[in-house]
C-alpha positions as CSV (number, residue, x, y, z in Angstrom):
1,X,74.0,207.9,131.6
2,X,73.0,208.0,127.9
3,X,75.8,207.2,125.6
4,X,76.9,210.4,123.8
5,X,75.9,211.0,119.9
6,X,78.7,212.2,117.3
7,X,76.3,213.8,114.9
8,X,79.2,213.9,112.1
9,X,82.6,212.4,112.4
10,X,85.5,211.7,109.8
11,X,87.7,209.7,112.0
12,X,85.8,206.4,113.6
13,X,86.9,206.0,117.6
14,X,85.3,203.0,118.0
15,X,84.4,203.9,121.5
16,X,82.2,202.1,123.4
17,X,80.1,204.7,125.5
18,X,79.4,207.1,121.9
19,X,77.8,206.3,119.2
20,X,80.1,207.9,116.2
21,X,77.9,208.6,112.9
22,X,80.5,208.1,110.6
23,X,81.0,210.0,107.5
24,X,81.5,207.6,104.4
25,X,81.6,207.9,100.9
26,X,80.7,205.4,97.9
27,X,83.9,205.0,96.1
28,X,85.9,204.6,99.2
29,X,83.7,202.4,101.6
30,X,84.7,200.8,105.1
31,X,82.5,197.6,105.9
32,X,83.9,197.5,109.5
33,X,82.2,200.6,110.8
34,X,79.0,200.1,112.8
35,X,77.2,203.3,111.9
36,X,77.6,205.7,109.0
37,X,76.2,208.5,107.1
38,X,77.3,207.9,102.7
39,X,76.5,211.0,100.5
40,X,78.2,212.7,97.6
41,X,79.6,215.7,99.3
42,X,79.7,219.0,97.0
43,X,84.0,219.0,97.0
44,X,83.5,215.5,95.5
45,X,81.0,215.3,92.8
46,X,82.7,213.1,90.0
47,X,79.5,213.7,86.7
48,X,81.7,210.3,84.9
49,X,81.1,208.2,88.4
50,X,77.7,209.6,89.5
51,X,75.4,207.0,88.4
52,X,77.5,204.2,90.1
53,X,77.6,206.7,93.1
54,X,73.9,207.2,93.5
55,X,73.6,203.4,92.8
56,X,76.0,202.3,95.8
57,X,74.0,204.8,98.2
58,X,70.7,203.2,97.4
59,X,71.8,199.9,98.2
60,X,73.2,201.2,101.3
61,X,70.6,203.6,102.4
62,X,68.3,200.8,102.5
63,X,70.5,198.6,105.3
64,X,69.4,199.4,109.1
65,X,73.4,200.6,109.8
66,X,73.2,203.2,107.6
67,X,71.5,206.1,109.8
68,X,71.6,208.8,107.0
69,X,72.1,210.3,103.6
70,X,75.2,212.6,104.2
71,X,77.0,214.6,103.8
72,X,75.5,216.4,101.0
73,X,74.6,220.0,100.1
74,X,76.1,223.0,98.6
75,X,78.7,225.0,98.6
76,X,79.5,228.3,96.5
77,X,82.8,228.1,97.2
78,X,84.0,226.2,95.0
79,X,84.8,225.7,91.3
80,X,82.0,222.9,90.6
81,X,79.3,224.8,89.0
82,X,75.9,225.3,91.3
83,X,73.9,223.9,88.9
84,X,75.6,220.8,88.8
85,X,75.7,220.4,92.9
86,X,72.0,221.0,92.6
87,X,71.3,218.7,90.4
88,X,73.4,216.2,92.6
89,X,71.7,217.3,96.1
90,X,68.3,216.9,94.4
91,X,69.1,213.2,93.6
92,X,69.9,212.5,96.7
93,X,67.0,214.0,98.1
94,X,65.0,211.2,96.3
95,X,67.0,208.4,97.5
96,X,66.6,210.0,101.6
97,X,62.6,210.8,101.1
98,X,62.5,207.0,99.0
99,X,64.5,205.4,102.4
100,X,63.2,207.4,105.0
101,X,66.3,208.2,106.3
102,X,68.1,211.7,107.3
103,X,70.2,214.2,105.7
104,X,73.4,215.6,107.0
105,X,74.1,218.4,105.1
106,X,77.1,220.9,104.4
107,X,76.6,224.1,103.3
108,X,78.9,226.9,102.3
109,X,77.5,230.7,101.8
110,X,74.1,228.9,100.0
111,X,71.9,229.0,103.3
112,X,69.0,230.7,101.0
113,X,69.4,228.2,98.2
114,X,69.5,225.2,100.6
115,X,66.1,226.6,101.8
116,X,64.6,227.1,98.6
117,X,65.2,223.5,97.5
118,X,63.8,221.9,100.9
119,X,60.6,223.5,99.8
120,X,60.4,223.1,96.6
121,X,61.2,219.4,96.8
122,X,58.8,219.0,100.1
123,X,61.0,217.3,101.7
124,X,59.7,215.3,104.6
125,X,62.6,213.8,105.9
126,X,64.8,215.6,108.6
127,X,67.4,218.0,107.7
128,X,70.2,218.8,109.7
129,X,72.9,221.4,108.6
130,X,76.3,219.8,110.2
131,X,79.2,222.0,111.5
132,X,76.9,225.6,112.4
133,X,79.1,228.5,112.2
134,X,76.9,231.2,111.5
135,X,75.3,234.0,113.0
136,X,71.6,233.9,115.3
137,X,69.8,235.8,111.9
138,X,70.9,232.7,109.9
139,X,70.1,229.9,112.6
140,X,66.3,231.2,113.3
141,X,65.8,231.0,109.3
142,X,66.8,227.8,109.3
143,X,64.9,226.5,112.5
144,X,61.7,228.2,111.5
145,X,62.3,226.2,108.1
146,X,62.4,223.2,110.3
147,X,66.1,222.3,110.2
148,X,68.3,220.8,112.7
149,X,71.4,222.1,113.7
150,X,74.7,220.7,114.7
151,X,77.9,222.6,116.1
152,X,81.3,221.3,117.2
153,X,84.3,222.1,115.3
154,X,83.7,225.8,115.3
155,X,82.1,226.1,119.0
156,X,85.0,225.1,120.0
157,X,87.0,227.5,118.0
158,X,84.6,230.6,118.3
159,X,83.6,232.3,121.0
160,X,80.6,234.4,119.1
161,X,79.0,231.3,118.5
162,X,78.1,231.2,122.1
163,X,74.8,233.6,121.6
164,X,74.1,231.6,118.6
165,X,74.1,228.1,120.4
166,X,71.8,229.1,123.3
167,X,69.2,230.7,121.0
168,X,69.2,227.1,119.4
169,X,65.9,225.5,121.3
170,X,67.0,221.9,123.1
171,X,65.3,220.1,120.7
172,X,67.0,221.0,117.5
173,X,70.6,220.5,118.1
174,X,73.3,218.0,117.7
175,X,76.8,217.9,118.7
176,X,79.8,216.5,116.5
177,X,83.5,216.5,116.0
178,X,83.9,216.4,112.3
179,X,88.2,216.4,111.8
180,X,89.0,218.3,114.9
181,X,91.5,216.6,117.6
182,X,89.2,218.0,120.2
183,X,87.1,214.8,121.9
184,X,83.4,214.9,121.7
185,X,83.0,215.2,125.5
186,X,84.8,218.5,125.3
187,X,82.3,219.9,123.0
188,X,79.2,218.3,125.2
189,X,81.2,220.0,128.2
190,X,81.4,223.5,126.1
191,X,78.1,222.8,125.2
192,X,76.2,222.3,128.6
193,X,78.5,225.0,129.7
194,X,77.0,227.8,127.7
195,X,73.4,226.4,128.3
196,X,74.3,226.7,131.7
197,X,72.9,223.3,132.7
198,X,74.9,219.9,133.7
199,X,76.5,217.4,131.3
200,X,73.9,214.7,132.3
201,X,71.4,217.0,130.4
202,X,72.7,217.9,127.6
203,X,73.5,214.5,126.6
204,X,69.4,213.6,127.8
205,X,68.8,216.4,125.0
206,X,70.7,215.3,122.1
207,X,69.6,211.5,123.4
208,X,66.2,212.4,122.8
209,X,66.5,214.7,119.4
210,X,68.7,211.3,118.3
211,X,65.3,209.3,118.9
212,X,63.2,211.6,117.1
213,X,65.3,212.4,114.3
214,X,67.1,208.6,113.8
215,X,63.9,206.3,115.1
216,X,65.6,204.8,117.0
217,X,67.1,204.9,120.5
218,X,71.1,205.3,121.2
């Protein structure tokens, strides 16, 4: 059997039979961890550190370990002005299209902006909005705008998400834990479960969209 993929994780397992894409961040980076994502996420923008931010994730983007630029986004939620996350995201843009690599992105009530700014900026690398919670209106937009999307904290937690998950086509979805307790082979077990197929192939799915999305194989 295919070793499982964590999508987007916050607490490393070190596991041997998953592959855990790690969440980091520049100011506070672990050299133990095997695989990682490293982003400025939205919550965290710091304007007096950003230079030596974006710096620290160009060096990193460009080392075979680092599987993505992540996570970044937006989120109008918060007090940090949109303009300013914008700004940020766009930079960050540059330095996944300049390395090739992915981005995990989080996204708060700016689905439309988010969209806007894929286009304008043309971006060519994958896209993938981490932690899906919303409804099967806002997850065609997005997959007709060719993003990814990846569920597990609130699959878990929400039953109405069940519609929304198997109107997600096989081959662009991911599964992660983010900070829940929950293991990642419960949500692959909630996952095959509303699919209504076996464990063996949802983890064949998210093996594959791994290879396509990562270039590489797990």
């Amino acid at each position: 059997m295919s070793k499982l993929f964590n999508l987007h994780t916050h607490n490393f397992t070190n596991q041997e039979n998953i592959l855990e894409l790690v969440n980091q961040y520049p100011w506070e980076f672990n050299e133990n961890i095997p695989f990682y994502s490293i982003g400025i996420h939205p919550w965290y923008i710091n304007e007096n550190r950003l230079d030596s931010d974006l710096q620290i994730i160009n060096q990193k983007l460009s080392l075979s370990n680092c599987l993505a630029l992540g996570e970044c986004g937006l989120d109008k939620r918060i007090e940090i002005p949109l303009e300013i996350q914008e700004k940020v995201f766009k930079a960050q843009i540059l330095l996944a299209e300049k390395h090739q690599k992915p981005l995990v992105l989080h996204c708060v009530a700016a689905f439309q902006e988010i969209i806007r700014i894929k286009k304008e900026q043309s971006v060519t690398v994958p896209m993938i909005i981490h932690g899906f919670s919303k409804n099967e209106q806002t997850a065609k937009q997005l997959l007709d705008n060719g993003f990814y999307l990846s569920f597990g904290k609130y699959l878990l937690q929400n039953p109405e998400l069940k519609s929304v998950f198997q109107s997600v086509p096989n081959d662009k979805f991911f599964l992660e834990t983010d900070t829940v307790e929950e293991s990642l082979e419960e949500v692959y077990a909630l996952a095959a479960n509303y699919k209504n197929i076996e464990i063996e192939e949802i983890t064949a799915f998210v093996a594959t969209n791994f290879e396509k999305v990562f270039h590489r194989s797990l």
